[in-house]
PDB file of N, CA, C and O in Angstrom:
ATOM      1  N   UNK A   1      58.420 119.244 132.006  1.00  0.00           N
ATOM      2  CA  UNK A   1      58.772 118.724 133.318  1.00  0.00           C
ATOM      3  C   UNK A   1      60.273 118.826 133.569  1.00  0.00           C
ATOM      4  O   UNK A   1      60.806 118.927 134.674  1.00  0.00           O
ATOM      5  N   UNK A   2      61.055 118.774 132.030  1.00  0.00           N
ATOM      6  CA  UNK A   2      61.832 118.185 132.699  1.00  0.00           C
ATOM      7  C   UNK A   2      63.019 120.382 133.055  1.00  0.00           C
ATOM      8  O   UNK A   2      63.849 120.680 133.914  1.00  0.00           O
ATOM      9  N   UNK A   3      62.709 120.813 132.468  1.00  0.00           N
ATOM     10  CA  UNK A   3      62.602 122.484 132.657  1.00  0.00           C
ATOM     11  C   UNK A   3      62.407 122.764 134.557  1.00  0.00           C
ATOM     12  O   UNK A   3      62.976 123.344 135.482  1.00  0.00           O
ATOM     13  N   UNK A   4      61.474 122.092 134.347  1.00  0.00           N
ATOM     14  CA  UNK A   4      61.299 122.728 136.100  1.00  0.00           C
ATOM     15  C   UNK A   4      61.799 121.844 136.830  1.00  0.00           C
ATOM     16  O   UNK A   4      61.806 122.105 138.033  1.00  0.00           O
ATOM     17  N   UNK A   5      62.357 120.571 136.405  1.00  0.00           N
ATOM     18  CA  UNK A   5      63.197 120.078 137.363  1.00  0.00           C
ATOM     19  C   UNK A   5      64.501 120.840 137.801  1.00  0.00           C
ATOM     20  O   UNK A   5      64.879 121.109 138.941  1.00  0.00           O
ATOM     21  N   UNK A   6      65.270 121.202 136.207  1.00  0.00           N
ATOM     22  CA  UNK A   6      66.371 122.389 136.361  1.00  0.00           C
ATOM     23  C   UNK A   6      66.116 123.240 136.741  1.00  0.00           C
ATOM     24  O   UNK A   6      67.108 123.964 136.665  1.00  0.00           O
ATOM     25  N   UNK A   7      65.053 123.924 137.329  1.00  0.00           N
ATOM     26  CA  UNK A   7      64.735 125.128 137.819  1.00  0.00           C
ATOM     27  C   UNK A   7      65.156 124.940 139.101  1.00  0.00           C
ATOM     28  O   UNK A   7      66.095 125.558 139.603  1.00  0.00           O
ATOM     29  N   UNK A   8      64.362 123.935 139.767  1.00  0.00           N
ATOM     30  CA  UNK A   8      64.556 123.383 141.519  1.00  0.00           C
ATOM     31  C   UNK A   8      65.996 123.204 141.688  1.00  0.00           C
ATOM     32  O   UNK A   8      66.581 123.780 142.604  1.00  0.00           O
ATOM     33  N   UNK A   9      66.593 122.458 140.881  1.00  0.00           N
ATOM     34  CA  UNK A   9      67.752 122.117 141.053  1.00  0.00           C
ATOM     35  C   UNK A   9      68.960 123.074 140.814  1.00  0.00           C
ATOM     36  O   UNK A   9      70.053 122.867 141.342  1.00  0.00           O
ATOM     37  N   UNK A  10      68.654 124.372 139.803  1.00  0.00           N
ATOM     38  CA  UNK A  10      69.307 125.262 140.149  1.00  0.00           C
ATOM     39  C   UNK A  10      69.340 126.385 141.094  1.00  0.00           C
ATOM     40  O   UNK A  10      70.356 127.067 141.229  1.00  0.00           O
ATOM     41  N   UNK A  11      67.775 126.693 142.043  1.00  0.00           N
ATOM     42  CA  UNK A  11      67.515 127.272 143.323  1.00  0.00           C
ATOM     43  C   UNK A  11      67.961 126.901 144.138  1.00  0.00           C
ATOM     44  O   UNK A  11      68.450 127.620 145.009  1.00  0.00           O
ATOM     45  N   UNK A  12      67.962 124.845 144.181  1.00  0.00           N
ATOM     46  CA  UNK A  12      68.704 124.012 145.128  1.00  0.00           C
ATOM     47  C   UNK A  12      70.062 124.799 145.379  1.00  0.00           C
ATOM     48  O   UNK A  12      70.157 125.727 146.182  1.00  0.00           O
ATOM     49  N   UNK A  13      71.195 124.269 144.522  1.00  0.00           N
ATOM     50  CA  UNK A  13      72.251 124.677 144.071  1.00  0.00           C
ATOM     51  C   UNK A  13      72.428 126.022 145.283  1.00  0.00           C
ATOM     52  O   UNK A  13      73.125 125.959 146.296  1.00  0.00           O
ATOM     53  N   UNK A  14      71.272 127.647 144.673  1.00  0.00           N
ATOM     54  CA  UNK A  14      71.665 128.783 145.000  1.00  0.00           C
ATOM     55  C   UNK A  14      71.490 128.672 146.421  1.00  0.00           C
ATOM     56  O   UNK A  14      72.311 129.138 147.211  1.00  0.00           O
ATOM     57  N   UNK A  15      70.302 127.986 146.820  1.00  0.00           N
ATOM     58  CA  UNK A  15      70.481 127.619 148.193  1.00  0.00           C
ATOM     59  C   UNK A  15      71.520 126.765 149.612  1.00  0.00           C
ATOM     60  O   UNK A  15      71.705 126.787 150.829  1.00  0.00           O
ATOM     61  N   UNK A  16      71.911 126.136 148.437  1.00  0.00           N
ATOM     62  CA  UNK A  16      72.977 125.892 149.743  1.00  0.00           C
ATOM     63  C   UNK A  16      74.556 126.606 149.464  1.00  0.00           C
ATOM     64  O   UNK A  16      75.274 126.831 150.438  1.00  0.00           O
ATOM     65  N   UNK A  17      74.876 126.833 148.505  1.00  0.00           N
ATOM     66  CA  UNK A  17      76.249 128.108 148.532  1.00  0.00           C
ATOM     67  C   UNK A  17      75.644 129.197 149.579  1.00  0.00           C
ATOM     68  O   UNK A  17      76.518 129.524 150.382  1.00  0.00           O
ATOM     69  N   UNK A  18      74.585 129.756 149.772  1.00  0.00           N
ATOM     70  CA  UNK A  18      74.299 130.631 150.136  1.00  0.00           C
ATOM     71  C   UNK A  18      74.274 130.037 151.926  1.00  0.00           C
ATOM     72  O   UNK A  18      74.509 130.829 152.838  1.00  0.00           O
ATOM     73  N   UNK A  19      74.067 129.080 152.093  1.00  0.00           N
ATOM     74  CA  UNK A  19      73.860 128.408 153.184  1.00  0.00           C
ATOM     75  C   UNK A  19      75.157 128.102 153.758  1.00  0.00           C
ATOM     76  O   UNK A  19      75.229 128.344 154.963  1.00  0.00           O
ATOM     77  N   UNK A  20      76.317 127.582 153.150  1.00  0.00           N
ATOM     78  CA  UNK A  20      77.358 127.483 153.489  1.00  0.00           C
ATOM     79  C   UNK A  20      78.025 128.976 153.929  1.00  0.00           C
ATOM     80  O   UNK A  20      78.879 128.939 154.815  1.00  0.00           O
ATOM     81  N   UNK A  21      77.736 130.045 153.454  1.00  0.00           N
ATOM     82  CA  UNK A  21      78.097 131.372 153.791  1.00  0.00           C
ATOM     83  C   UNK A  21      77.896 131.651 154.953  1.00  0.00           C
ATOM     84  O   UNK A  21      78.772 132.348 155.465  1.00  0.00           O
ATOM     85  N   UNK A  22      77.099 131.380 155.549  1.00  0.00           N
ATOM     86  CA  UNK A  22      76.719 131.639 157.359  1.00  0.00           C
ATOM     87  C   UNK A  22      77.566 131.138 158.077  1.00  0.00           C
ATOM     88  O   UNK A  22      78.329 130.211 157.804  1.00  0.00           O
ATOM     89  N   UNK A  23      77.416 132.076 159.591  1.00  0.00           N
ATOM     90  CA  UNK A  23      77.945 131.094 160.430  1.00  0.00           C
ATOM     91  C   UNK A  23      77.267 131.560 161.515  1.00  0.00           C
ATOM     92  O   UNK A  23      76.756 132.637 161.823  1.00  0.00           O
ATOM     93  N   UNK A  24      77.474 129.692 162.394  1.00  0.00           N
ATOM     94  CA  UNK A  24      76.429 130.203 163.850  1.00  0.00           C
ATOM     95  C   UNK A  24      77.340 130.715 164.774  1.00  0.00           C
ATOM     96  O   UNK A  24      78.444 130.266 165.082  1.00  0.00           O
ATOM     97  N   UNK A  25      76.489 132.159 165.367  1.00  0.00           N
ATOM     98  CA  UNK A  25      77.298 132.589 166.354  1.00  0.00           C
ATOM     99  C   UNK A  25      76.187 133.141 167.809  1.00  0.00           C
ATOM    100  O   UNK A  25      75.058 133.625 167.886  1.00  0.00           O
ATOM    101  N   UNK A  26      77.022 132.830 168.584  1.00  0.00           N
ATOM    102  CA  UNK A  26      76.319 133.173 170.313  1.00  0.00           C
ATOM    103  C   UNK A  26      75.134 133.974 170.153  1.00  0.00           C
ATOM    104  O   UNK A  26      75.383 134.649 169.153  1.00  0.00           O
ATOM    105  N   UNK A  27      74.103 134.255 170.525  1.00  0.00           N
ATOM    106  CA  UNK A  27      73.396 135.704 170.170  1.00  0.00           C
ATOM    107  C   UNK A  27      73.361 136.527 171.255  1.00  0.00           C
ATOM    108  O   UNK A  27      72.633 137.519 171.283  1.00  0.00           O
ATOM    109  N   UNK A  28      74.455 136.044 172.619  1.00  0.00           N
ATOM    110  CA  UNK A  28      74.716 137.070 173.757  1.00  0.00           C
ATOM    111  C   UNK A  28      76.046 137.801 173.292  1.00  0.00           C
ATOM    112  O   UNK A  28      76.130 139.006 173.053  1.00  0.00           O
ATOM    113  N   UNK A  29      76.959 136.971 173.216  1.00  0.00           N
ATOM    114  CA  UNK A  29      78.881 138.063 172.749  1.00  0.00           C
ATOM    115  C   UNK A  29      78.924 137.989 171.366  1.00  0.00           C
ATOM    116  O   UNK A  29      79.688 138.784 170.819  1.00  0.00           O
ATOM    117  N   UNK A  30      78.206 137.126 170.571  1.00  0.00           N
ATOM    118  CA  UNK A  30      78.604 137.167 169.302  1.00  0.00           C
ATOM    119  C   UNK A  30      79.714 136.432 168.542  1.00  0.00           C
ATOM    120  O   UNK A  30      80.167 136.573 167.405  1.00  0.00           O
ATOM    121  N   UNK A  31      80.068 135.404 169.793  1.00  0.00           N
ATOM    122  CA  UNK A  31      81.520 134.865 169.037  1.00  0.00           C
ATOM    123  C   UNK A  31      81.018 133.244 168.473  1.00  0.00           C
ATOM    124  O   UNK A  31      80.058 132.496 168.655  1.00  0.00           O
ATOM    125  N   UNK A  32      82.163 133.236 167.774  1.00  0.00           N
ATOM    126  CA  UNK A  32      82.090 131.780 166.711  1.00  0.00           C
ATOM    127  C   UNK A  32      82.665 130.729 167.319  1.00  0.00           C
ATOM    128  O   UNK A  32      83.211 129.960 166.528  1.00  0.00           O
ATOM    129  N   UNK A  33      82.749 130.343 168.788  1.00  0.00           N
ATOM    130  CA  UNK A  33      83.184 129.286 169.584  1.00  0.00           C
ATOM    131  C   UNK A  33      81.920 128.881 169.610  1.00  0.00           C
ATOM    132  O   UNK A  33      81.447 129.286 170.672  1.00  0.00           O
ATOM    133  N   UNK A  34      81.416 128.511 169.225  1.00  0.00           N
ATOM    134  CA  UNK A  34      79.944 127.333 169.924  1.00  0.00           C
ATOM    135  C   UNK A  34      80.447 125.558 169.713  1.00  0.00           C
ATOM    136  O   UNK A  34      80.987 124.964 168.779  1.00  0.00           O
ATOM    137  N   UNK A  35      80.144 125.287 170.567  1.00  0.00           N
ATOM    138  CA  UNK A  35      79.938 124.067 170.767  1.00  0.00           C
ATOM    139  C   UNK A  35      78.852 123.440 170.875  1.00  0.00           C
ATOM    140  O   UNK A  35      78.010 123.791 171.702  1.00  0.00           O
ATOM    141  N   UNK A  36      78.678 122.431 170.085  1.00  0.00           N
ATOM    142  CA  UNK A  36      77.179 121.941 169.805  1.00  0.00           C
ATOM    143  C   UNK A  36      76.877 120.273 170.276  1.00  0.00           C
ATOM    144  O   UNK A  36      77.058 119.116 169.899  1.00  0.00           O
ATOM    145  N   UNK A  37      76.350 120.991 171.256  1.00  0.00           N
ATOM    146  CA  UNK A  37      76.153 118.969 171.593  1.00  0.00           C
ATOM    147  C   UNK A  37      75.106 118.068 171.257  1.00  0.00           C
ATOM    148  O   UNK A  37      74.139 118.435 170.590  1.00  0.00           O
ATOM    149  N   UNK A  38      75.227 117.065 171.625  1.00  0.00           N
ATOM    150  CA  UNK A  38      74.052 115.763 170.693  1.00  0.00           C
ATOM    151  C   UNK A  38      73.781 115.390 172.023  1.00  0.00           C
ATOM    152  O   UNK A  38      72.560 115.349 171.868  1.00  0.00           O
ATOM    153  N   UNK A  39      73.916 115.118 173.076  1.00  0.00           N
ATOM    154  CA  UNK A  39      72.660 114.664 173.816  1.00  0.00           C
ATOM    155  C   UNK A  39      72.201 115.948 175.009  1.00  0.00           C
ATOM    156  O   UNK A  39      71.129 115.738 175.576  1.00  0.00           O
ATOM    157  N   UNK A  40      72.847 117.052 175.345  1.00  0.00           N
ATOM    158  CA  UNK A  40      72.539 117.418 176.420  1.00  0.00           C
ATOM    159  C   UNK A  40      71.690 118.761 175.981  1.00  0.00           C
ATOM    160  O   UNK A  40      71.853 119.008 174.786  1.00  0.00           O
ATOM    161  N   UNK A  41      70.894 119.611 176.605  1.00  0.00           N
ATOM    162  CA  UNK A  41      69.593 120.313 176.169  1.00  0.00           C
ATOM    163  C   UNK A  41      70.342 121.672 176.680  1.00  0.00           C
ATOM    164  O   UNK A  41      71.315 121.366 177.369  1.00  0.00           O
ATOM    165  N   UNK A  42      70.184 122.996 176.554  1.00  0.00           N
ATOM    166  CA  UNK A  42      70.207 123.083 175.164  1.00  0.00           C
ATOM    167  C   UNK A  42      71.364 122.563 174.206  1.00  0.00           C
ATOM    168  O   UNK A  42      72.395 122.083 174.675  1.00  0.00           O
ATOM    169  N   UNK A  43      71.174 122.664 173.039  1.00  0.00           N
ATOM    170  CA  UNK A  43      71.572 122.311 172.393  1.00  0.00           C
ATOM    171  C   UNK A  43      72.930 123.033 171.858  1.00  0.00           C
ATOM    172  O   UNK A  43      73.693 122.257 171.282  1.00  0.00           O
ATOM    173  N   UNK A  44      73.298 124.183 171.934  1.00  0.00           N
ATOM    174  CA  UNK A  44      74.448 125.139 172.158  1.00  0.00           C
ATOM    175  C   UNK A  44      74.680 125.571 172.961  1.00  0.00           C
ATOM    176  O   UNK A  44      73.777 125.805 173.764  1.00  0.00           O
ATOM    177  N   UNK A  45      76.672 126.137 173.404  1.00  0.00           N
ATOM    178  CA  UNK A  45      76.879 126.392 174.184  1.00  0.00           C
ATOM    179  C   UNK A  45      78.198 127.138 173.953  1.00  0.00           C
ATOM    180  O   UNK A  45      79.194 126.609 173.460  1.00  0.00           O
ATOM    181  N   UNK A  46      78.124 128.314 174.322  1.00  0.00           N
ATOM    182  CA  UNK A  46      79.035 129.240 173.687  1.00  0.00           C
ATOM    183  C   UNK A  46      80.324 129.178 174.221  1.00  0.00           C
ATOM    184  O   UNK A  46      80.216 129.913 175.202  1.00  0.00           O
ATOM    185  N   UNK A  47      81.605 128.725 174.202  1.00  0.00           N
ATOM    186  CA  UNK A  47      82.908 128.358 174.995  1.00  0.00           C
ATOM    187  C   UNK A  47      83.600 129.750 174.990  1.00  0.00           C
ATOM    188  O   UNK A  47      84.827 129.729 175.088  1.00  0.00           O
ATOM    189  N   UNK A  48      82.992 130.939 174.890  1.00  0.00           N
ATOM    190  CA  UNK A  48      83.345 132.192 175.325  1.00  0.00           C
ATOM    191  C   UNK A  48      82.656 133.460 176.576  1.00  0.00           C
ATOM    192  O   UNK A  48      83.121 134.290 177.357  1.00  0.00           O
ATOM    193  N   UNK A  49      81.421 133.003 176.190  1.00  0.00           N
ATOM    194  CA  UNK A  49      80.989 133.511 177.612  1.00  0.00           C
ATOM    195  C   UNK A  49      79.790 132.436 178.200  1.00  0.00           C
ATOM    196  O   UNK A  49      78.934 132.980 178.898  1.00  0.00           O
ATOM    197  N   UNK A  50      79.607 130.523 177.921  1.00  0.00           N
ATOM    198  CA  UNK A  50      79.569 129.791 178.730  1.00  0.00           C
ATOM    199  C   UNK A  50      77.809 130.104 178.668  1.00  0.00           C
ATOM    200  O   UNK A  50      77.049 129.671 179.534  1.00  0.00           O
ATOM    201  N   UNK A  51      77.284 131.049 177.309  1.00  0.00           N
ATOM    202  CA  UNK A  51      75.774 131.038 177.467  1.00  0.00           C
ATOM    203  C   UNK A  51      75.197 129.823 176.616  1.00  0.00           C
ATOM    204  O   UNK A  51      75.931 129.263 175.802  1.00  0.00           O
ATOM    205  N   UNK A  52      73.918 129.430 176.803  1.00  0.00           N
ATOM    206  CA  UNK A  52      73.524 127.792 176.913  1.00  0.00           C
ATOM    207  C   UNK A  52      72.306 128.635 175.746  1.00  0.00           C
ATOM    208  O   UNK A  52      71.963 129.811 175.867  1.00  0.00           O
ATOM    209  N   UNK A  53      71.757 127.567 174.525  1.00  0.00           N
ATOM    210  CA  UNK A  53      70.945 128.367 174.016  1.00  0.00           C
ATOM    211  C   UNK A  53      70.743 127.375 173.059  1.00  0.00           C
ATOM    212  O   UNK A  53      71.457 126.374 172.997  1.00  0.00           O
ATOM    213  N   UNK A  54      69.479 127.675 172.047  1.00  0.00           N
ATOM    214  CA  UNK A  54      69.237 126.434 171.753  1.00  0.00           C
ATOM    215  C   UNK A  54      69.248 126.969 169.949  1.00  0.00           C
ATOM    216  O   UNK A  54      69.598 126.153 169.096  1.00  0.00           O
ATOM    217  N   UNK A  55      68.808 128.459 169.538  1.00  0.00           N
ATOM    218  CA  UNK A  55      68.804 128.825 168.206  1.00  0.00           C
ATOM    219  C   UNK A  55      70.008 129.488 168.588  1.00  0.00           C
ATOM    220  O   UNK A  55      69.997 129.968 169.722  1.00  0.00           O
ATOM    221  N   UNK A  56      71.228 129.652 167.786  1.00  0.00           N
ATOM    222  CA  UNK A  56      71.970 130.725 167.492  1.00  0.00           C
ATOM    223  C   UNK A  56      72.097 131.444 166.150  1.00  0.00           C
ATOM    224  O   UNK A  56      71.930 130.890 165.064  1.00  0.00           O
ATOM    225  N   UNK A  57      72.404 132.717 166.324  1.00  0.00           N
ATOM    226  CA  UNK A  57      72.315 133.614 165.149  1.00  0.00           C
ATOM    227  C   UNK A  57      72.885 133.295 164.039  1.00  0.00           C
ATOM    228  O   UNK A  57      73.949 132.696 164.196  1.00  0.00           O
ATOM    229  N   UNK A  58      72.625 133.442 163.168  1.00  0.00           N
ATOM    230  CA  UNK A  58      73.283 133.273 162.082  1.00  0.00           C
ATOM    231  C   UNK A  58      73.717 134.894 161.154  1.00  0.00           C
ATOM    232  O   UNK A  58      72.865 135.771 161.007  1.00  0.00           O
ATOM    233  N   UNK A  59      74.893 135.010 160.714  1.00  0.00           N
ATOM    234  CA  UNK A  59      75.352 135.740 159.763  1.00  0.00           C
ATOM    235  C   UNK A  59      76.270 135.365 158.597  1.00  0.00           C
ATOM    236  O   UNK A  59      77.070 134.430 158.572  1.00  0.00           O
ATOM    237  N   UNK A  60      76.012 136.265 157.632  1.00  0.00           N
ATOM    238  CA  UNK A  60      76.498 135.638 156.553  1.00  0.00           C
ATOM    239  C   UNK A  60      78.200 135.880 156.556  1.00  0.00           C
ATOM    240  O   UNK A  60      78.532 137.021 156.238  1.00  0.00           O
ATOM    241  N   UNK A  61      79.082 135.122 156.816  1.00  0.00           N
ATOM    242  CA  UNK A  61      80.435 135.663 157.121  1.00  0.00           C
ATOM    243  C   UNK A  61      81.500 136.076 156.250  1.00  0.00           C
ATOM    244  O   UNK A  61      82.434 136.802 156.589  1.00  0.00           O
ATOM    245  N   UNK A  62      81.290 135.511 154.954  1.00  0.00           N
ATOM    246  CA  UNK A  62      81.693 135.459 153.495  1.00  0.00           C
ATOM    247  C   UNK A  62      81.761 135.229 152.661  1.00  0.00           C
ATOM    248  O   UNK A  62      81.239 134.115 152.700  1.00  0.00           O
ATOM    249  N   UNK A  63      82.188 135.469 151.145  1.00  0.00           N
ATOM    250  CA  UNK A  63      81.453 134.999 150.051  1.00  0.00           C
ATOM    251  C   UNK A  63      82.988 134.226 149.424  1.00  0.00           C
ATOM    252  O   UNK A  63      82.799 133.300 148.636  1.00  0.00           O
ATOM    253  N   UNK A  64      84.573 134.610 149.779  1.00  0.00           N
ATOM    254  CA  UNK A  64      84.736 133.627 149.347  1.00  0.00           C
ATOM    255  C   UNK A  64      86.497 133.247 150.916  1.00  0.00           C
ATOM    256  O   UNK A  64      86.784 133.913 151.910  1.00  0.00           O
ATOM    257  N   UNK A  65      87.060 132.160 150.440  1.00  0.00           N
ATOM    258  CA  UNK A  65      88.109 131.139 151.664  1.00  0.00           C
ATOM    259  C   UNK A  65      88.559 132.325 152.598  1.00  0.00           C
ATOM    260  O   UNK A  65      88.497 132.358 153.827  1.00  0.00           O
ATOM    261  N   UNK A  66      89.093 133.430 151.612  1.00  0.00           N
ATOM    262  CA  UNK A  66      90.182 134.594 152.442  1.00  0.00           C
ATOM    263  C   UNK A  66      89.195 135.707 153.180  1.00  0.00           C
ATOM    264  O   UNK A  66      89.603 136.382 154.125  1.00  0.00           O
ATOM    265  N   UNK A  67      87.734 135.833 152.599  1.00  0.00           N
ATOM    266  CA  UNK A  67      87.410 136.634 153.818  1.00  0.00           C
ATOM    267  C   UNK A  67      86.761 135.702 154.632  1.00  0.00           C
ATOM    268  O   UNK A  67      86.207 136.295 155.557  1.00  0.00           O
ATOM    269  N   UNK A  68      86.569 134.313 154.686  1.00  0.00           N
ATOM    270  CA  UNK A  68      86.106 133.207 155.928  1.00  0.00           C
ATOM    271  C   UNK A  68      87.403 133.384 156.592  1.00  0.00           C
ATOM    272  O   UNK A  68      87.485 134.041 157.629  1.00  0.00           O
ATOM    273  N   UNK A  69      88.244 132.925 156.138  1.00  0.00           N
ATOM    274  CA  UNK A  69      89.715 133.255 156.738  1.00  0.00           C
ATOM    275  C   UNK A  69      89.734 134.605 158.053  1.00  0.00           C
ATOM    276  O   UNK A  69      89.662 134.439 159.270  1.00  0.00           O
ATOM    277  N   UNK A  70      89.837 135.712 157.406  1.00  0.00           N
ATOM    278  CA  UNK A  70      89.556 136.776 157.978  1.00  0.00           C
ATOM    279  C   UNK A  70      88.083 137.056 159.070  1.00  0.00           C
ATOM    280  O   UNK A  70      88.420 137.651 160.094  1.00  0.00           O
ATOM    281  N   UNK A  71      87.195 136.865 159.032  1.00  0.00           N
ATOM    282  CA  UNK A  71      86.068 136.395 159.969  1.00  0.00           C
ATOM    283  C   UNK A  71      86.695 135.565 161.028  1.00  0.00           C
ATOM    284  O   UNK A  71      86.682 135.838 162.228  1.00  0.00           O
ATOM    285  N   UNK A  72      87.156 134.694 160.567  1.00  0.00           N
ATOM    286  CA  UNK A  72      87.743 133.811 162.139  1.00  0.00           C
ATOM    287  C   UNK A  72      88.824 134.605 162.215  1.00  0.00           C
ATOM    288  O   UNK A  72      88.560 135.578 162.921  1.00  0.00           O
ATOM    289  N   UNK A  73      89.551 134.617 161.944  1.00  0.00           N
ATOM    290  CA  UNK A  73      91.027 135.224 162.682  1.00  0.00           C
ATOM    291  C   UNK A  73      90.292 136.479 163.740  1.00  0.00           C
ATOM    292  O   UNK A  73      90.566 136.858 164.879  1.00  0.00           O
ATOM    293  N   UNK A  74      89.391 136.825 162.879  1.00  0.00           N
ATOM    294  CA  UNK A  74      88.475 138.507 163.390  1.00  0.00           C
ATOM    295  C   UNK A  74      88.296 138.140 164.667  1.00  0.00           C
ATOM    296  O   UNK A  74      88.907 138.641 165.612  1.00  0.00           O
ATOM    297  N   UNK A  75      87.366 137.162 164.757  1.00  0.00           N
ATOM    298  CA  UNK A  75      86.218 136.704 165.794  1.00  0.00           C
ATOM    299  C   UNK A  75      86.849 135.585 166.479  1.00  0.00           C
ATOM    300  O   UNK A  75      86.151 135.119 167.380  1.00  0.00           O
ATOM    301  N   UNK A  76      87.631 135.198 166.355  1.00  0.00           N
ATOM    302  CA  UNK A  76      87.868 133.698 167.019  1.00  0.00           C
ATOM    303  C   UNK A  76      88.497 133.659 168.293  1.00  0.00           C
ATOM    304  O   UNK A  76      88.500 132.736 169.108  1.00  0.00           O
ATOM    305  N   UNK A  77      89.069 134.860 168.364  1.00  0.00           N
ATOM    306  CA  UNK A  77      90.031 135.393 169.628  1.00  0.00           C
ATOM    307  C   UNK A  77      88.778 137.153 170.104  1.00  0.00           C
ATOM    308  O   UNK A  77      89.041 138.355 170.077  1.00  0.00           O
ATOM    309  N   UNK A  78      87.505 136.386 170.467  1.00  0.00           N
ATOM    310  CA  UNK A  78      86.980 137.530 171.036  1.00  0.00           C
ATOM    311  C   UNK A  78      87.310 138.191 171.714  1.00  0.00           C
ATOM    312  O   UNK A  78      87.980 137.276 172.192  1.00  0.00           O
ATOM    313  N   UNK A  79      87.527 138.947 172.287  1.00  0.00           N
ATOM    314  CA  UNK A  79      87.759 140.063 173.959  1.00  0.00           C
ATOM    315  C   UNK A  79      86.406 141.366 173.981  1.00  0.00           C
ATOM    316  O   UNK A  79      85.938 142.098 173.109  1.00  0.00           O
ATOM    317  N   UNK A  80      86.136 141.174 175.399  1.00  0.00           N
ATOM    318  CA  UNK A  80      85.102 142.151 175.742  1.00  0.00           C
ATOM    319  C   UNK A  80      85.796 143.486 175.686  1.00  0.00           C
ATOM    320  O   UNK A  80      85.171 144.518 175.932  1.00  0.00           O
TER     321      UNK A  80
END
């Protein structure tokens, strides 16, 4: 038992590093401005091109600080 507890708990583990790697972005422009609100429907709202949406995309943006770093600097200042 106590084997497959460390098992879960080390999938756990792989699962959320891997989870922290994402980021939500618009799924109309693609940018990483969302704003996420708690009472009003939908539930996202992209502060770059103002689209309303309730799943946004997810991609994996990096694996470690300096290319998260680089992803926003990338994306954070979108232009069409």
């Amino acid at each position: 038992m106590k084997e497959k507890n460390k098992l879960v708990e080390h999938f756990h583990k792989k699962y959320l590093k891997t989870v922290r790697d994402f980021v939500k972005v618009c799924p109309k422009c693609q940018s990483i401005n969302i704003y996420t609100r708690t009472r009003k429907k939908p539930k996202y709202k992209c502060l770059h091109c103002n689209n309303e949406f309730d799943n946004p995309d997810a991609k994996i943006a990096h694996k470690t600080i300096r290319e998260h770093k680089d992803y926003v600097l990338q994306y954070s200042e979108h232009n069409d």
